[in-house]
N, C-alpha and C positions, 0 to 999 in steps of 0.2 A: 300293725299299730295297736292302741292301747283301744278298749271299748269304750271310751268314752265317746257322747257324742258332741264332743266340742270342739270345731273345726281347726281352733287355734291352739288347741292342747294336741291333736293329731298333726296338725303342721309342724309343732316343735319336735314333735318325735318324729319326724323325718328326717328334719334339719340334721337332730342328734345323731340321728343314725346313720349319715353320709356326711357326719361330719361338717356343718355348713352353718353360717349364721347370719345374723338379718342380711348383711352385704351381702352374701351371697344370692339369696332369698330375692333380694330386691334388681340383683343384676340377671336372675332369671325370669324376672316380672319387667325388665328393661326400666328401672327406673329404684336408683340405689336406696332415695330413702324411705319408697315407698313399703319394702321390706321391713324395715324397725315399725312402721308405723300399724301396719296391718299385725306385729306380734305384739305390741302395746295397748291394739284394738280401738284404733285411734283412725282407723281406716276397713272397713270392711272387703271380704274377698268378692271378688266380682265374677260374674259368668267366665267371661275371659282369663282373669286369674286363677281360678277354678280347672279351666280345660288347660292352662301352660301346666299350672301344676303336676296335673294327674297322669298328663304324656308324660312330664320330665320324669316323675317319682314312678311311675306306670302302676301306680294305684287308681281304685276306685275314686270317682269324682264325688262320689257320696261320702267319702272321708273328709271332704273337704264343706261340706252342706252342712 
């Protein structure tokens, strides 16, 4: 992913890159519109969302910090 260190600019280049969008986002965070809201920054990522993440994408959890 890109070196930035901003978790929601590293989350979008995930999404992009397996092809995925907030629905998706938010139905692997079990909660559909929590996904648009967390890439709007209207919701912050959470310890929890953080570790669904980094299994799903099997990235560094630190990409997500």
């Amino acid at each position: 992913p890109s070196s930035t260190n901003d978790p929601i600019e590293n989350l979008n280049f995930l999404l992009d890159e397996n092809q995925m969008n907030a629905s998706d986002l938010g139905h692997i965070l079990g909660n559909r519109q929590l996904g648009s809201k967390i890439l709007r920054r209207e919701r912050q990522l959470s310890k929890t969302h953080i570790r669904i993440l980094s299994n799903y994408f099997r990235v560094s959890a630190d990409l997500l910090l």
